[in-house]
PyMOL commands that place a pseudoatom at each C-alpha (Angstrom):
pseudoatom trace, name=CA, resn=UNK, resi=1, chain=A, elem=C, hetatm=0, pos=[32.953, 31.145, 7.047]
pseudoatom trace, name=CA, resn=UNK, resi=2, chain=A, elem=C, hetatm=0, pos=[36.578, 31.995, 5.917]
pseudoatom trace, name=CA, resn=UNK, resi=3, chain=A, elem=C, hetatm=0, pos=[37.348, 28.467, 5.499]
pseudoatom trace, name=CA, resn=UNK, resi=4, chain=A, elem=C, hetatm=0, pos=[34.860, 27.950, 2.785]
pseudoatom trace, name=CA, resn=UNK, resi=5, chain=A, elem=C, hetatm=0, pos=[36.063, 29.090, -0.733]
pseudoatom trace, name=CA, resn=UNK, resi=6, chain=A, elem=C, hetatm=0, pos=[33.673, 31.699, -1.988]
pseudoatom trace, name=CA, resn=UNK, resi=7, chain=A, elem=C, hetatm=0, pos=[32.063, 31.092, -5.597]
pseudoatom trace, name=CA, resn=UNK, resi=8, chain=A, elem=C, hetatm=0, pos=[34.060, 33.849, -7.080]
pseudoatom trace, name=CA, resn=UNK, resi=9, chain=A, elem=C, hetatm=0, pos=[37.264, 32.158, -6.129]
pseudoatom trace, name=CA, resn=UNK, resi=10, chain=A, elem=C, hetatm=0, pos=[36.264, 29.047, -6.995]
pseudoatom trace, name=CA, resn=UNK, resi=11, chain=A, elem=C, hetatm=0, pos=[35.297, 30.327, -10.290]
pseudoatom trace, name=CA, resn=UNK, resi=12, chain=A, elem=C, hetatm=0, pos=[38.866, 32.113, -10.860]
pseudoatom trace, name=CA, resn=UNK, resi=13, chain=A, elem=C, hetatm=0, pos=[40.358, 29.066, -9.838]
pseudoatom trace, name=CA, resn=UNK, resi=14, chain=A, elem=C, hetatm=0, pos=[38.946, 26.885, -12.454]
pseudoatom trace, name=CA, resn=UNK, resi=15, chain=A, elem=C, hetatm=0, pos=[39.066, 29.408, -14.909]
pseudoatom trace, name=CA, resn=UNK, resi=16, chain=A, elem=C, hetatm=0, pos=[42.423, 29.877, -14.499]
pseudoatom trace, name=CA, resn=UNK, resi=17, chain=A, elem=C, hetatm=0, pos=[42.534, 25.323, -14.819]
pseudoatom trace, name=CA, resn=UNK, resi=18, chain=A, elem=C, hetatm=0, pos=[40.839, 25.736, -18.314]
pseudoatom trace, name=CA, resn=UNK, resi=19, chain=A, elem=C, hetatm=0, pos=[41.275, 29.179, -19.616]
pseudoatom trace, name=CA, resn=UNK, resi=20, chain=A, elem=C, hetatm=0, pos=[38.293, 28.755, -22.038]
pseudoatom trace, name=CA, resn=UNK, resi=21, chain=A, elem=C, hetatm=0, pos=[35.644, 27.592, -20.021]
pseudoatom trace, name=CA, resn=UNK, resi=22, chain=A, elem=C, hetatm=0, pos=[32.142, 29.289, -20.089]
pseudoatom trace, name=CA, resn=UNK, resi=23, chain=A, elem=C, hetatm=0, pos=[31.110, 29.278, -16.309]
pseudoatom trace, name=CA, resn=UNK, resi=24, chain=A, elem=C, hetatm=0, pos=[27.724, 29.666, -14.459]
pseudoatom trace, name=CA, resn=UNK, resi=25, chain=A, elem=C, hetatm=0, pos=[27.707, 30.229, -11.120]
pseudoatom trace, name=CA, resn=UNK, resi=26, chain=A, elem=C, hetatm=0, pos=[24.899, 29.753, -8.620]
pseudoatom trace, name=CA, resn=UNK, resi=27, chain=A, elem=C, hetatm=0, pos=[25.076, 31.286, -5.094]
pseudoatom trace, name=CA, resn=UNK, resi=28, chain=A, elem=C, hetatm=0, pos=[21.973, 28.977, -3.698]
pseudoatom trace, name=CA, resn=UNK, resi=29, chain=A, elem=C, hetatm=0, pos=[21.549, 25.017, -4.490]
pseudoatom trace, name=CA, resn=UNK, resi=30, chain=A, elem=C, hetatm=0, pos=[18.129, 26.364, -6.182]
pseudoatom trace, name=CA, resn=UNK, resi=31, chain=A, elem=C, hetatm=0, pos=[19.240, 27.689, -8.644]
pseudoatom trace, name=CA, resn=UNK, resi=32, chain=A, elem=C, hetatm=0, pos=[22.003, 25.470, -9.032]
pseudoatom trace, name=CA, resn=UNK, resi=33, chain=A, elem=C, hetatm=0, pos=[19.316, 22.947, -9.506]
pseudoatom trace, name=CA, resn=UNK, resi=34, chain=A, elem=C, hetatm=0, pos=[18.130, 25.240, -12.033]
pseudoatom trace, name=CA, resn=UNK, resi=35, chain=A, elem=C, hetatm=0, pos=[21.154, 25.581, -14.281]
pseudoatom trace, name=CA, resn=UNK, resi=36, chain=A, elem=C, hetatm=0, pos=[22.258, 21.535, -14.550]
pseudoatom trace, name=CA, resn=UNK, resi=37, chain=A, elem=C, hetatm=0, pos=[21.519, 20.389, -17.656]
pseudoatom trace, name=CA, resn=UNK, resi=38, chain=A, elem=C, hetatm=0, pos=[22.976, 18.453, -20.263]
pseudoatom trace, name=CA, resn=UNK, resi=39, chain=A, elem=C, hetatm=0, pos=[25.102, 21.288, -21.984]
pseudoatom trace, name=CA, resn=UNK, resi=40, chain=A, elem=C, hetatm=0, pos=[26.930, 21.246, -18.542]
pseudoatom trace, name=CA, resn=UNK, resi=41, chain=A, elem=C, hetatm=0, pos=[30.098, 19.816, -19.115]
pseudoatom trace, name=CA, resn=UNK, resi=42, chain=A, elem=C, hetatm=0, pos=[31.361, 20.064, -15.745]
pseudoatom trace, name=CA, resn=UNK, resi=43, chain=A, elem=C, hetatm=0, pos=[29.885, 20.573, -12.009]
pseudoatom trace, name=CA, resn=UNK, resi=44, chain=A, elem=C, hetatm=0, pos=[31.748, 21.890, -9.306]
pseudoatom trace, name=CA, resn=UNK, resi=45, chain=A, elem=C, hetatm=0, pos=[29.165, 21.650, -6.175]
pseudoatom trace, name=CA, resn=UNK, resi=46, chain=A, elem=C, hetatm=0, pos=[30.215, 23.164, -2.190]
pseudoatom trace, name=CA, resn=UNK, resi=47, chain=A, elem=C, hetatm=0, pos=[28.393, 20.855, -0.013]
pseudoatom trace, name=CA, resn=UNK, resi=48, chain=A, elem=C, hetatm=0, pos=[29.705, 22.676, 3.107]
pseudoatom trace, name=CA, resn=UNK, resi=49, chain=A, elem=C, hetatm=0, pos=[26.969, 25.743, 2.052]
pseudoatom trace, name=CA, resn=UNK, resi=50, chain=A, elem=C, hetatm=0, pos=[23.811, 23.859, 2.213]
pseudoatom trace, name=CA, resn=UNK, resi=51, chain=A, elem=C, hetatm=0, pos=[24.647, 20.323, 2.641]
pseudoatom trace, name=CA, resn=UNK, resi=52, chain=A, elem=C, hetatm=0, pos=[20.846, 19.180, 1.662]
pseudoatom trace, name=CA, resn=UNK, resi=53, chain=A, elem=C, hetatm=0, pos=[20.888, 21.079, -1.071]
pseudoatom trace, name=CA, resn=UNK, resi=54, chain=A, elem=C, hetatm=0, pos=[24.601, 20.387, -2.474]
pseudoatom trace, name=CA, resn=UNK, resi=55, chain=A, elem=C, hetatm=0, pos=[23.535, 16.589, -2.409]
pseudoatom trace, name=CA, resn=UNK, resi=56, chain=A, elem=C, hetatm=0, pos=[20.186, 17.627, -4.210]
pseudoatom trace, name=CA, resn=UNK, resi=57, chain=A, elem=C, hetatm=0, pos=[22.047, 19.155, -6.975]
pseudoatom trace, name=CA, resn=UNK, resi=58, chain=A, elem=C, hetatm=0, pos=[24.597, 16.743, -7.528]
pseudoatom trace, name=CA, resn=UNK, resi=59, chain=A, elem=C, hetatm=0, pos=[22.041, 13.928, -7.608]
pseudoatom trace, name=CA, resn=UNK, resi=60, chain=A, elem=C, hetatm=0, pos=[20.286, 16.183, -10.291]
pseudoatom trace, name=CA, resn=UNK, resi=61, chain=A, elem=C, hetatm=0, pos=[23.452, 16.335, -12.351]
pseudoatom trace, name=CA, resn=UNK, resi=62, chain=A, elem=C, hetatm=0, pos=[23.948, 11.949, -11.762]
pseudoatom trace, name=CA, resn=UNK, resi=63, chain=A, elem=C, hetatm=0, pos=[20.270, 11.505, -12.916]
pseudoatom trace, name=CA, resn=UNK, resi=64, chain=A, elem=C, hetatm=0, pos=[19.983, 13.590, -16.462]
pseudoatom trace, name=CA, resn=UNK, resi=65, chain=A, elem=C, hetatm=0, pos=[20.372, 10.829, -19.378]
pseudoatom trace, name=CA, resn=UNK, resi=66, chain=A, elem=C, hetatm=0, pos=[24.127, 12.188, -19.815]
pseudoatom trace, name=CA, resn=UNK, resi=67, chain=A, elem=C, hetatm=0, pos=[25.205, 12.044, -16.893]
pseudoatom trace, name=CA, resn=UNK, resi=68, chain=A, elem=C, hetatm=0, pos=[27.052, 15.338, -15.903]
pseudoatom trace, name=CA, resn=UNK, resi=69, chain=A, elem=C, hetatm=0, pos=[30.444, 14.652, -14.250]
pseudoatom trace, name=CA, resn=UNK, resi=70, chain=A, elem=C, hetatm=0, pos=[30.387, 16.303, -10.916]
pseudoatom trace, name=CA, resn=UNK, resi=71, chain=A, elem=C, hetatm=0, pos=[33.359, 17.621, -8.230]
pseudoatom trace, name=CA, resn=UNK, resi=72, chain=A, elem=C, hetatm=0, pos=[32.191, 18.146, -4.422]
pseudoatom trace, name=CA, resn=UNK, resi=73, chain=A, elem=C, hetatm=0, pos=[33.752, 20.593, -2.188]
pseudoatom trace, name=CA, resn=UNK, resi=74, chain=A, elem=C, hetatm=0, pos=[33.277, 19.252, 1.372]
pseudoatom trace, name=CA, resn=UNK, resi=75, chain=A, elem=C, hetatm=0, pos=[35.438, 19.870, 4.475]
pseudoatom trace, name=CA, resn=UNK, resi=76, chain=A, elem=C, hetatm=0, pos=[34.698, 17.115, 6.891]
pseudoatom trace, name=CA, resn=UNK, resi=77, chain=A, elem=C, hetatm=0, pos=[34.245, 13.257, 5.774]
pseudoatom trace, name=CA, resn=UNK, resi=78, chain=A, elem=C, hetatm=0, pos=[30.877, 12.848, 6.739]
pseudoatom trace, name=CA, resn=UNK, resi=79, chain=A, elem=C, hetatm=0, pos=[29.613, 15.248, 3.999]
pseudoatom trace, name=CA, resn=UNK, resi=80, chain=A, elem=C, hetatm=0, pos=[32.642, 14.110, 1.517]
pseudoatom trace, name=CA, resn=UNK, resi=81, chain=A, elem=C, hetatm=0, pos=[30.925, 10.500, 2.159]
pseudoatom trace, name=CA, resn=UNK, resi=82, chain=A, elem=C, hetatm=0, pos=[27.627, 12.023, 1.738]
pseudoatom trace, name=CA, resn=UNK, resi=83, chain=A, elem=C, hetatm=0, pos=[28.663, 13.248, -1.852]
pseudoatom trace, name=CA, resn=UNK, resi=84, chain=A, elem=C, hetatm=0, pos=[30.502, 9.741, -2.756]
pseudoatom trace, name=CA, resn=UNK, resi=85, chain=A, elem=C, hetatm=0, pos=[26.784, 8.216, -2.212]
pseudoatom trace, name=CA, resn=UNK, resi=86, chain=A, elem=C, hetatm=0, pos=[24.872, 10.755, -4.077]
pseudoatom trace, name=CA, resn=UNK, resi=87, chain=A, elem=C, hetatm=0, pos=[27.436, 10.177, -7.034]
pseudoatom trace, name=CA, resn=UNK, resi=88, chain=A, elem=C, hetatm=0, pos=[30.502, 12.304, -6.971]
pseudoatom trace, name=CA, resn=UNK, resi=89, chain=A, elem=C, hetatm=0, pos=[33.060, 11.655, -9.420]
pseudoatom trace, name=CA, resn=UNK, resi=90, chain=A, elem=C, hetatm=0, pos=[35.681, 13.435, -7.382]
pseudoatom trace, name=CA, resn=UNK, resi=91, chain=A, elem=C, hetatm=0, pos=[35.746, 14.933, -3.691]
pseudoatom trace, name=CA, resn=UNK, resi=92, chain=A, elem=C, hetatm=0, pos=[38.117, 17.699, -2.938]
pseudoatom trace, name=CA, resn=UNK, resi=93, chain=A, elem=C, hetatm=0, pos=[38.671, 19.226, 0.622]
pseudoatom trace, name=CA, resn=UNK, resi=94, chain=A, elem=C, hetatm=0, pos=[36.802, 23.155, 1.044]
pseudoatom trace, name=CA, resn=UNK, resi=95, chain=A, elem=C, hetatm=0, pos=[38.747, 25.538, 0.730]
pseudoatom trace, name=CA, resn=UNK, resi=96, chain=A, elem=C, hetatm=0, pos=[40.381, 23.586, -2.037]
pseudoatom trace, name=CA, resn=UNK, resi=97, chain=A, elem=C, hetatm=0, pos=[44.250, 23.585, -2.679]
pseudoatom trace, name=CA, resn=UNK, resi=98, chain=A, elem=C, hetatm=0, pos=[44.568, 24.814, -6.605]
pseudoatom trace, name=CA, resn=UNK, resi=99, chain=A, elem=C, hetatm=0, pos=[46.903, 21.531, -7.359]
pseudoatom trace, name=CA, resn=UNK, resi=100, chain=A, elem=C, hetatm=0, pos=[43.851, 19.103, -5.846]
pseudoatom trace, name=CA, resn=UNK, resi=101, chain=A, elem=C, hetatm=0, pos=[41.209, 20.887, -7.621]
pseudoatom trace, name=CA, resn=UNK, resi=102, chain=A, elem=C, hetatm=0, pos=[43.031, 20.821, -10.948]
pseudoatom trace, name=CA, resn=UNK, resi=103, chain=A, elem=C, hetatm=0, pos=[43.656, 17.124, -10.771]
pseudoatom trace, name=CA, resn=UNK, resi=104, chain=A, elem=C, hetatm=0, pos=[40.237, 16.671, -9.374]
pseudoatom trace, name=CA, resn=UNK, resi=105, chain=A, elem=C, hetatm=0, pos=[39.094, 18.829, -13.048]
pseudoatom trace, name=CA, resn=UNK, resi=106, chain=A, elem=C, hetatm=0, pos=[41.323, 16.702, -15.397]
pseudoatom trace, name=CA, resn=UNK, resi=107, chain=A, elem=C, hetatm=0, pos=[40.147, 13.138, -14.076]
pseudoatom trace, name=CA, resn=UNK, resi=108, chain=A, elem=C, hetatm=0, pos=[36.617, 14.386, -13.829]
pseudoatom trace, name=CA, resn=UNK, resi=109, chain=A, elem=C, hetatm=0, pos=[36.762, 15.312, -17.825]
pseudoatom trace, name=CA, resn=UNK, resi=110, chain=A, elem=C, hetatm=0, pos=[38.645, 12.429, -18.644]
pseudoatom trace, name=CA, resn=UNK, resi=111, chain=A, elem=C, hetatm=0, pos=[36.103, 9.793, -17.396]
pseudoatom trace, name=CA, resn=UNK, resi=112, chain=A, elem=C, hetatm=0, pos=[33.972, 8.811, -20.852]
pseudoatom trace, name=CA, resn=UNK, resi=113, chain=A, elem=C, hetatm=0, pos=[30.789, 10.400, -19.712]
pseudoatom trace, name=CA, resn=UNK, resi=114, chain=A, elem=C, hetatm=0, pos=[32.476, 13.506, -20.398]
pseudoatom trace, name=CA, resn=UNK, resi=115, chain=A, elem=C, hetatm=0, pos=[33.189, 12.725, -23.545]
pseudoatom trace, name=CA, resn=UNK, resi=116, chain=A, elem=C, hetatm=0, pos=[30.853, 15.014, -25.825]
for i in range(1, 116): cmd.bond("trace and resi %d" % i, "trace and resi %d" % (i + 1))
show_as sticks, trace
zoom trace
C-alpha cells in the first residue's frame, strides 16, 4: 500500500541519518531472519508487511547474546504494542516522518547494548 514506506526509501532515509552505514535489506521477514546477527548494529523492522513475521524477526534480533537494538515501523497501535512486547527499543509510525526516524536511530544507538 502507498502508506507503507518501501525498503528502498527506508534505506535512503537512514542512509542519508548516518552517511556511512553498510545496509542490508530484506524484502521478506525470512530472510530478514536470515541476515540478524551479531555484526548487526542496527535493525529497522516494518511490521505492517507481515506482522507475524516482523515480530519473528525482531524477537530474533532481542534473543542473540548481544542483543541487537531494534526500530519497528508499525501504523496502527495494536501492532506498535505488538512490537513493544516482542522487544522494540523504539516504535515509529509507517510511513515514517524523517525527523521521528532519525531520533528513533540516535536513541536506539545510544542505549549501551549498542555499544560495540
Amino acid at each position: 500500500s502507498s502508506d507503507v514506506c518501501s525498503s528502498d526509501l527506508l534505506a535512503r532515509m537512514v542512509k542519508s541519518i548516518m552517511a556511512s552505514a553498510e545496509l542490508l535489506q530484506a524484502s521478506a521477514a525470512a530472510v530478514a531472519e536470515t541476515l540478524i546477527s551479531e555484526d548487526v548494529d542496527l535493525a529497522v523492522i516494518d511490521i505492517d508487511g507481515d506482522p507475524e513475521g516482523g515480530i519473528a524477526t525482531l524477537r530474533r534480533a532481542k534473543l542473540l547474546a548481544t542483543p541487537v537494538p531494534a526500530i519497528a515501523l508499525a501504523s496502527t497501535k495494536r501492532l506498535r504494542d505488538h512490537a513493544r512486547a516482542a522487544g522494540a527499543d523504539e516504535l515509529v509510525g509507517n510511513p515514517p516522518a524523517f525527523e521521528e526516524l532519525q531520533v528513533a536511530v540516535m536513541r536506539a544507538l545510544a542505549r549501551p547494548t549498542a555499544v560495540r
